[in-house]
VMD Tcl script that builds the backbone (N, CA, C; Angstrom):
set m [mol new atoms 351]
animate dup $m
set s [atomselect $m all]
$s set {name element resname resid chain x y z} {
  {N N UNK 1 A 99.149 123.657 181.706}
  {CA C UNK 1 A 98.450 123.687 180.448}
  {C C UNK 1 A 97.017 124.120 180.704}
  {N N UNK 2 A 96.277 125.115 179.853}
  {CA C UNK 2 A 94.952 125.403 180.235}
  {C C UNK 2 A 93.836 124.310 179.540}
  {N N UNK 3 A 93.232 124.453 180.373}
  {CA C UNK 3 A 91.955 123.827 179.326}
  {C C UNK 3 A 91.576 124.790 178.511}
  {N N UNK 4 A 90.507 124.291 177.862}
  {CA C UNK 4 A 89.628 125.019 176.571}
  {C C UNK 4 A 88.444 124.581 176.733}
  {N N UNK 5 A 87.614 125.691 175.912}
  {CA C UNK 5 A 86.221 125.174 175.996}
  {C C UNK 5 A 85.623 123.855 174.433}
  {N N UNK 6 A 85.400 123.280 174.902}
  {CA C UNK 6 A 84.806 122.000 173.736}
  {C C UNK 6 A 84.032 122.680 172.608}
  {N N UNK 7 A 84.116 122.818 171.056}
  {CA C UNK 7 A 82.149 122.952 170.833}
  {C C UNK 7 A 81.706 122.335 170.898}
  {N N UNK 8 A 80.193 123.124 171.023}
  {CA C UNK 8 A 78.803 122.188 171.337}
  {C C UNK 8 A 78.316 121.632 170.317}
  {N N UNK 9 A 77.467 120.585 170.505}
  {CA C UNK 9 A 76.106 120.639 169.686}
  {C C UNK 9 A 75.050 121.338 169.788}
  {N N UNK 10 A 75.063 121.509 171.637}
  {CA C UNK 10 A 73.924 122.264 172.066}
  {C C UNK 10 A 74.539 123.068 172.947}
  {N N UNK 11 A 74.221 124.552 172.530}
  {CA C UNK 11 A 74.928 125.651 172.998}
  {C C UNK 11 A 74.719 125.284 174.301}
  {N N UNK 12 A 73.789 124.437 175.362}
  {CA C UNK 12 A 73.761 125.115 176.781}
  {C C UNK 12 A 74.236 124.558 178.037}
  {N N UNK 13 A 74.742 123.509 177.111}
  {CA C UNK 13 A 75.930 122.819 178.249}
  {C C UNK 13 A 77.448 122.987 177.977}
  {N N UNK 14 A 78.344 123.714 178.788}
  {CA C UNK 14 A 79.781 123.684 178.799}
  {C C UNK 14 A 80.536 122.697 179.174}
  {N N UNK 15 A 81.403 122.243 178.478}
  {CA C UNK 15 A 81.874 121.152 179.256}
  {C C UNK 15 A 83.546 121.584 178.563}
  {N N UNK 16 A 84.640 121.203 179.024}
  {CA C UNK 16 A 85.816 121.068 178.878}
  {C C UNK 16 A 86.359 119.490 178.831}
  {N N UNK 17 A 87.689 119.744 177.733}
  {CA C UNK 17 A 88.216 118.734 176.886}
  {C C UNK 17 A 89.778 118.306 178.108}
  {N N UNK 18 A 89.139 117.306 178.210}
  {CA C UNK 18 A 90.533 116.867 179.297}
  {C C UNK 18 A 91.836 116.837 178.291}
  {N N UNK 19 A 92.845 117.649 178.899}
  {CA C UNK 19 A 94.514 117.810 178.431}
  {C C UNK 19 A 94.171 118.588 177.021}
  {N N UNK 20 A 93.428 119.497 177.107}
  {CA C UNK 20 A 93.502 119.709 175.641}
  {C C UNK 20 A 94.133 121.687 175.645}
  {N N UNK 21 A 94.982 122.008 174.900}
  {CA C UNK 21 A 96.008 122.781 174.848}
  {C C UNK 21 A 95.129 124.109 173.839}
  {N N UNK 22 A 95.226 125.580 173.543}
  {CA C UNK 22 A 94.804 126.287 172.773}
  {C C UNK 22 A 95.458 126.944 171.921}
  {N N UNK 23 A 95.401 127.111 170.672}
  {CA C UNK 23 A 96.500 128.200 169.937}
  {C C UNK 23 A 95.245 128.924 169.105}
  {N N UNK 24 A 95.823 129.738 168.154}
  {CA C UNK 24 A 94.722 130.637 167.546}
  {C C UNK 24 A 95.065 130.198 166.141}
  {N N UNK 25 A 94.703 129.920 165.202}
  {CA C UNK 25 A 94.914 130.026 163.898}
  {C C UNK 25 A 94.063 130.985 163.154}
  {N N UNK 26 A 94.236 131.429 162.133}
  {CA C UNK 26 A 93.887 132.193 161.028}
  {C C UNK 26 A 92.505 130.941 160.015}
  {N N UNK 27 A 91.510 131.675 159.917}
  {CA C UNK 27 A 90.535 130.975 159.180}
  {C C UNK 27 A 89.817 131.594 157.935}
  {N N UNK 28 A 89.441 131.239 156.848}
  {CA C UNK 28 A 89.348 132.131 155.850}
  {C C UNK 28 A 87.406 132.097 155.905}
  {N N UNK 29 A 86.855 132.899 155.564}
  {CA C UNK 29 A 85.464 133.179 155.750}
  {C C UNK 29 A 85.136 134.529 155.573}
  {N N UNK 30 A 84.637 134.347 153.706}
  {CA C UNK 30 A 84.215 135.560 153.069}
  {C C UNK 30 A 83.362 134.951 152.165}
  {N N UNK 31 A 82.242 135.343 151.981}
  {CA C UNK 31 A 80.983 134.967 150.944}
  {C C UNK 31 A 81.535 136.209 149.790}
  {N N UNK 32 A 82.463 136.648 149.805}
  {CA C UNK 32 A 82.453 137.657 148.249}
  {C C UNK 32 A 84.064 137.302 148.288}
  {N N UNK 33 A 84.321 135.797 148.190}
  {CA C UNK 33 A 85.667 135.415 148.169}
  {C C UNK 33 A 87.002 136.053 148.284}
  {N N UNK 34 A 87.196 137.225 148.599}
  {CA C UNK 34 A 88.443 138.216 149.280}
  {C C UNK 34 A 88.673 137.323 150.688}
  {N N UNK 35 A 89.756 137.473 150.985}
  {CA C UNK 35 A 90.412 136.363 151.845}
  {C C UNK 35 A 90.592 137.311 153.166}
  {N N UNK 36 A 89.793 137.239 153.915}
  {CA C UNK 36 A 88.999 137.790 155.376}
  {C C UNK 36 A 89.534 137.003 156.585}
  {N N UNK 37 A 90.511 137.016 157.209}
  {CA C UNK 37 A 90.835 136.406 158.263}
  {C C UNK 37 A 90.068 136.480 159.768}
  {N N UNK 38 A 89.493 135.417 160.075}
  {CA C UNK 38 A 89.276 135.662 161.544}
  {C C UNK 38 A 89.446 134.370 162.854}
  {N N UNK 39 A 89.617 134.804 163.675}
  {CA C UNK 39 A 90.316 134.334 164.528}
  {C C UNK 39 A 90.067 132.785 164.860}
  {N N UNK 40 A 90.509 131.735 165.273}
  {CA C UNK 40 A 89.123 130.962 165.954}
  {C C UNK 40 A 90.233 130.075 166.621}
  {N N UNK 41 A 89.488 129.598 167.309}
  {CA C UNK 41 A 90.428 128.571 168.492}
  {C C UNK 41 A 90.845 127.712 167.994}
  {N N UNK 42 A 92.472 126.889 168.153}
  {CA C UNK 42 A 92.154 125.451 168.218}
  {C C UNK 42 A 92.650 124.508 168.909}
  {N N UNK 43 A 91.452 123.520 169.541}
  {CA C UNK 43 A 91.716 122.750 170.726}
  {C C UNK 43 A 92.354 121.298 170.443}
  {N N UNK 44 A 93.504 121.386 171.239}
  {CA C UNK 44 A 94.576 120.106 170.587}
  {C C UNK 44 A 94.696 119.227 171.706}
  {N N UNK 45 A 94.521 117.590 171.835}
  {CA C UNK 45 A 94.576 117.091 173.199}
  {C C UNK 45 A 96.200 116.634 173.518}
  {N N UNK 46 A 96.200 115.969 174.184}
  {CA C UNK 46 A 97.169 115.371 174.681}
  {C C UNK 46 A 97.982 114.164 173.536}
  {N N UNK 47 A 96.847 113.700 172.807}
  {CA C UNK 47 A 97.236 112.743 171.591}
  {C C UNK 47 A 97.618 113.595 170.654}
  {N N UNK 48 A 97.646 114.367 170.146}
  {CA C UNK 48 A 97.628 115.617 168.889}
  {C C UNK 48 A 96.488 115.671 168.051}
  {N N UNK 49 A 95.522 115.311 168.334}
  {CA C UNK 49 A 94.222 115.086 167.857}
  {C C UNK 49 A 94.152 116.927 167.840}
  {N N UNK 50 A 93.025 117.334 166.608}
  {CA C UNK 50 A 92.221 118.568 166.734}
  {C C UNK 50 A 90.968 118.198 166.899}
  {N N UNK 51 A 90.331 119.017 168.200}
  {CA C UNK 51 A 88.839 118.654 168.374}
  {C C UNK 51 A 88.272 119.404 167.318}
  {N N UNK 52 A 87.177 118.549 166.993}
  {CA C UNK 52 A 86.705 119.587 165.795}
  {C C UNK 52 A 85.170 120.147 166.844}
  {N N UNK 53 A 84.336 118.850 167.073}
  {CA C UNK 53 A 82.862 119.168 167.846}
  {C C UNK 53 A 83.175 118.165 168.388}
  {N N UNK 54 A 82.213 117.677 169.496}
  {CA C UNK 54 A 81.545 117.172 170.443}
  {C C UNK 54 A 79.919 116.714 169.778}
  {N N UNK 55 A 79.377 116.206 169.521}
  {CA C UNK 55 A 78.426 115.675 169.122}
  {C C UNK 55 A 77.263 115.301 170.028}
  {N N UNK 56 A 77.862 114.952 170.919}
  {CA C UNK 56 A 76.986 115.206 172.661}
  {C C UNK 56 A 77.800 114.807 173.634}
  {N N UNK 57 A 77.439 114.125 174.555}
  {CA C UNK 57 A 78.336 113.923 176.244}
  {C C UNK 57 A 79.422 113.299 175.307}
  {N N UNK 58 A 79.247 112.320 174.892}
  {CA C UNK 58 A 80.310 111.337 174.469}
  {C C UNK 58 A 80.616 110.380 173.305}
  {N N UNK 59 A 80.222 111.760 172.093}
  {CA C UNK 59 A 80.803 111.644 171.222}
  {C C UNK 59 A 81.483 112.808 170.667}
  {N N UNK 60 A 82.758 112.810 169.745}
  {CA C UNK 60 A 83.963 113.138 169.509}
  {C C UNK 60 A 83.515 113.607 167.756}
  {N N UNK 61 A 83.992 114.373 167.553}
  {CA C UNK 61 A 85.112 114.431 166.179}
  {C C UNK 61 A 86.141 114.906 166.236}
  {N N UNK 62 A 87.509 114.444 165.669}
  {CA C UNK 62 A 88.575 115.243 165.840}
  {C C UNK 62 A 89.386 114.983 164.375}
  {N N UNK 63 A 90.410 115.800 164.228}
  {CA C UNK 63 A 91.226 115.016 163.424}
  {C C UNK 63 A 92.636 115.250 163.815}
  {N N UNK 64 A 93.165 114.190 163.472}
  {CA C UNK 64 A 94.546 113.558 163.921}
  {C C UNK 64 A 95.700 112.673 162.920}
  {N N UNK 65 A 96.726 112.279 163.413}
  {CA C UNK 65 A 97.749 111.695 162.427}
  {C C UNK 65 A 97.777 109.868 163.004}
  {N N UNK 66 A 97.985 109.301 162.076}
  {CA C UNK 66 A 98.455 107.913 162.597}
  {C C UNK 66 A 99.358 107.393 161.572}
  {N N UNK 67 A 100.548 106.897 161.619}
  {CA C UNK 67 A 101.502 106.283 161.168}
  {C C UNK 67 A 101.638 107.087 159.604}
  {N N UNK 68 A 101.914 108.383 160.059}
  {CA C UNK 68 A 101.688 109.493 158.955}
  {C C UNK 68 A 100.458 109.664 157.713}
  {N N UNK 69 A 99.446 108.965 158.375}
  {CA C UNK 69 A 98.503 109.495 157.536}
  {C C UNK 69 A 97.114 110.222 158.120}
  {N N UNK 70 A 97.025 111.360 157.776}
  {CA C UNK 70 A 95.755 112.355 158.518}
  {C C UNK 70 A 94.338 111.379 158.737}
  {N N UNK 71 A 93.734 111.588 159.746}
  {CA C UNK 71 A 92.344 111.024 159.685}
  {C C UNK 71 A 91.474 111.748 160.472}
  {N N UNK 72 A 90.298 111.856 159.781}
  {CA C UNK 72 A 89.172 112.027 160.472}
  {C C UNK 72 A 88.489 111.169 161.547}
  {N N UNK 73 A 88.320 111.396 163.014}
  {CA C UNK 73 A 88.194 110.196 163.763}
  {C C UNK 73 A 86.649 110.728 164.243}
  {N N UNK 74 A 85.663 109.983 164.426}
  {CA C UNK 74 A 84.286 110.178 165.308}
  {C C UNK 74 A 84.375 108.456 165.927}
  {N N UNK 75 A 84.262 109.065 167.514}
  {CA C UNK 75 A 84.652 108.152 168.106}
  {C C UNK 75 A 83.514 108.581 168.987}
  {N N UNK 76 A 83.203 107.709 170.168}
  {CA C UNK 76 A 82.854 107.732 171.322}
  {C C UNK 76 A 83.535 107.410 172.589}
  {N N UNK 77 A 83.842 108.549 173.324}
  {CA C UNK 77 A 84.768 108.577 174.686}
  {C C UNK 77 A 83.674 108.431 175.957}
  {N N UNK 78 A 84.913 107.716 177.258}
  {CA C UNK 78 A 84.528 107.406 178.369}
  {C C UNK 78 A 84.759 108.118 179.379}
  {N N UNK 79 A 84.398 108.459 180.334}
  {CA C UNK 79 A 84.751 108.963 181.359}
  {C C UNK 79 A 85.815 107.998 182.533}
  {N N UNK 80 A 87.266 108.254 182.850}
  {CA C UNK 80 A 87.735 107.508 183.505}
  {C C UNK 80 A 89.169 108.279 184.727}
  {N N UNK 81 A 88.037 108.059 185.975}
  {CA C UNK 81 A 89.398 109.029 186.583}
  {C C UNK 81 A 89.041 110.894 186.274}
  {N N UNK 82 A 88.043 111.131 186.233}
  {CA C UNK 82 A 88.095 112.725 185.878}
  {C C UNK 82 A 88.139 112.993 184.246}
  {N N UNK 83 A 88.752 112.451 183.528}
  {CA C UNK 83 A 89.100 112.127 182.086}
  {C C UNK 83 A 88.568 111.841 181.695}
  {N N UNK 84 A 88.253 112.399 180.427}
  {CA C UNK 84 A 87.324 111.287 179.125}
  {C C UNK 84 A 88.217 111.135 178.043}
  {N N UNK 85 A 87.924 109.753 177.792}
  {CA C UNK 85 A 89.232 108.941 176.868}
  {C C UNK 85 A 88.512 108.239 176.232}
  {N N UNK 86 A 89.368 108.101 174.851}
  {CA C UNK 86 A 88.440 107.292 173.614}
  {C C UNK 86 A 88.484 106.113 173.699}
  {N N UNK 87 A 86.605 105.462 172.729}
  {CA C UNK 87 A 86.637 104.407 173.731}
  {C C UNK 87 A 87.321 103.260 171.973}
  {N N UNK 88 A 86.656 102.301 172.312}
  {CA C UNK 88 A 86.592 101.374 170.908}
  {C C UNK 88 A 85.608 101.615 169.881}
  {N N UNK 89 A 84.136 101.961 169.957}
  {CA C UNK 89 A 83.303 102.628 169.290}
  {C C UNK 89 A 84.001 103.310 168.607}
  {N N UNK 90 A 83.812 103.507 166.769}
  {CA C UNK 90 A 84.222 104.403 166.123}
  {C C UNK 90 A 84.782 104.078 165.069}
  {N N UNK 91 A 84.863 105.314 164.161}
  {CA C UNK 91 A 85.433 104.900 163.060}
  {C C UNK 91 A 86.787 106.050 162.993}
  {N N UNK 92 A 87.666 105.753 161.925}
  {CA C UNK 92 A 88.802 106.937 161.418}
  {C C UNK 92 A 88.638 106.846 159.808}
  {N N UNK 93 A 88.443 107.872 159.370}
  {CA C UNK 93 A 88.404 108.233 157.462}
  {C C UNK 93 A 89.706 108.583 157.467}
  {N N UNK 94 A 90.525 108.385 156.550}
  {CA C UNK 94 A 91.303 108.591 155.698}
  {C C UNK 94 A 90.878 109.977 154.965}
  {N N UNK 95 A 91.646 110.417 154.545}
  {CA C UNK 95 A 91.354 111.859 153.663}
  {C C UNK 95 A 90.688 111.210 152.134}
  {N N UNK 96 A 90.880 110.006 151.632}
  {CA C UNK 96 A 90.228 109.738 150.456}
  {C C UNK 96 A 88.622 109.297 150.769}
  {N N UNK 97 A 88.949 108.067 152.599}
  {CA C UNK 97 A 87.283 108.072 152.398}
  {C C UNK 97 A 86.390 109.170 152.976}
  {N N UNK 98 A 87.349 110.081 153.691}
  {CA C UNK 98 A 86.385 111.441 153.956}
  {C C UNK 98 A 85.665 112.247 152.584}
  {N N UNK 99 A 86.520 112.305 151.661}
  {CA C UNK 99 A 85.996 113.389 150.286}
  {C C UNK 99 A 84.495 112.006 149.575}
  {N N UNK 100 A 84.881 111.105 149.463}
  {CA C UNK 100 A 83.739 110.174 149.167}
  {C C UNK 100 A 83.115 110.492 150.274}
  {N N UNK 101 A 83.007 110.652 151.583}
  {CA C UNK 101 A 81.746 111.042 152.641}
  {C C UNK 101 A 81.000 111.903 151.868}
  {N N UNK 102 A 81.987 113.086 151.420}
  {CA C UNK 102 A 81.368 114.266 151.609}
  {C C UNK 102 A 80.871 114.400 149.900}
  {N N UNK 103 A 81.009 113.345 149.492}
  {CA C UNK 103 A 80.366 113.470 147.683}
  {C C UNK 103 A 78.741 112.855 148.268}
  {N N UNK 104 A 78.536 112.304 149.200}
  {CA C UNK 104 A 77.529 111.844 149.353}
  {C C UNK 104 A 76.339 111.943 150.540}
  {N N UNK 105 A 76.963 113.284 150.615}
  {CA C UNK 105 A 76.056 113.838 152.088}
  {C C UNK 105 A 74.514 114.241 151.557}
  {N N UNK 106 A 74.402 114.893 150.396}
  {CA C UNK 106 A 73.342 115.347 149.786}
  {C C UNK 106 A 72.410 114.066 149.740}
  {N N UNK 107 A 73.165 112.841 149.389}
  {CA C UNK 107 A 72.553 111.534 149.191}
  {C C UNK 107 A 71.503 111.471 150.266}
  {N N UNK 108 A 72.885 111.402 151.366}
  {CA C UNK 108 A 72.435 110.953 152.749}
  {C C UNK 108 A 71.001 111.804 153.188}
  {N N UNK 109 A 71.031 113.013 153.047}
  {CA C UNK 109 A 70.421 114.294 153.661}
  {C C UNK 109 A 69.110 113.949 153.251}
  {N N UNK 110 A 68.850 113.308 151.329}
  {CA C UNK 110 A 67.747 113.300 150.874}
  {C C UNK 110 A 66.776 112.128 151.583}
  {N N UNK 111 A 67.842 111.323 152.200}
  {CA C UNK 111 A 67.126 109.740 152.765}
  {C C UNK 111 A 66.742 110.052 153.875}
  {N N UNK 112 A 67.387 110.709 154.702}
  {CA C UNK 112 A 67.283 111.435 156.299}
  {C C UNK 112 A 65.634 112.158 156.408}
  {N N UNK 113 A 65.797 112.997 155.533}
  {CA C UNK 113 A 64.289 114.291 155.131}
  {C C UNK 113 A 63.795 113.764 154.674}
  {N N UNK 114 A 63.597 112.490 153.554}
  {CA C UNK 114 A 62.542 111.652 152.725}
  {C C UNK 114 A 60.813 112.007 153.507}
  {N N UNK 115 A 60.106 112.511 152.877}
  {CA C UNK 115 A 58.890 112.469 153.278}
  {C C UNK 115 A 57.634 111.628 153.074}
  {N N UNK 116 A 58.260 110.751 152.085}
  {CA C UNK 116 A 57.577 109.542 151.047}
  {C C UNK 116 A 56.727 109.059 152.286}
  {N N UNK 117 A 55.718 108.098 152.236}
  {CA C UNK 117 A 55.001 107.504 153.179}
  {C C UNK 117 A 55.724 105.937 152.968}
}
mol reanalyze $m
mol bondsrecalc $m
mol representation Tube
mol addrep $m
């Protein structure tokens, strides 16, 4: 099985995803909405997880299945044996509490940037 390359957060460290497998899928990305295919990797581990990013050394996003229901997982993994494996740190969204994430990122973004004194 080959490895793959992880994404970054920060383009200037490479690092590779222990047991993680590559296929190509089709991705849609057109700003004048005509349906534009282009290529892009995707890195699948040993669990069936999809890496999505890497967040830094050792944190994760992926998404994955559990007892048939999809989740979004950001976790933090360990190094063990050559391997990095997920640790207990972390959460998994559900596809309902992911779309509530994402109704409230703007929220988040405005509290993050707040410039108020």
């Amino acid at each position: 099985m080959e490895q793959a390359q992880v994404p970054q957060a920060n383009a200037g460290e490479k690092r590779k995803w222990e047991g993680a497998d590559t296929t190509a899928h089709a991705a849609k990305g057109s700003k004048t909405g005509a349906e534009e295919r282009t290529e892009k990797q995707r890195i699948v581990g040993k669990d069936g997880k999809v890496l999505i990013c890497e967040l830094s050394r050792n944190r994760r996003i992926s998404v994955g299945e559990y007892n048939g229901k999809k989740l979004v997982d950001i976790r933090e993994y360990y190094e063990k044996e050559g391997a990095m494996l997920p640790g207990k740190k972390g959460i998994s969204l559900t596809v309902d509490q992911f779309q509530l994430f994402k109704e409230h990122i703007s929220e988040i973004e405005d509290e993050l940037y707040d410039t108020r004194s």
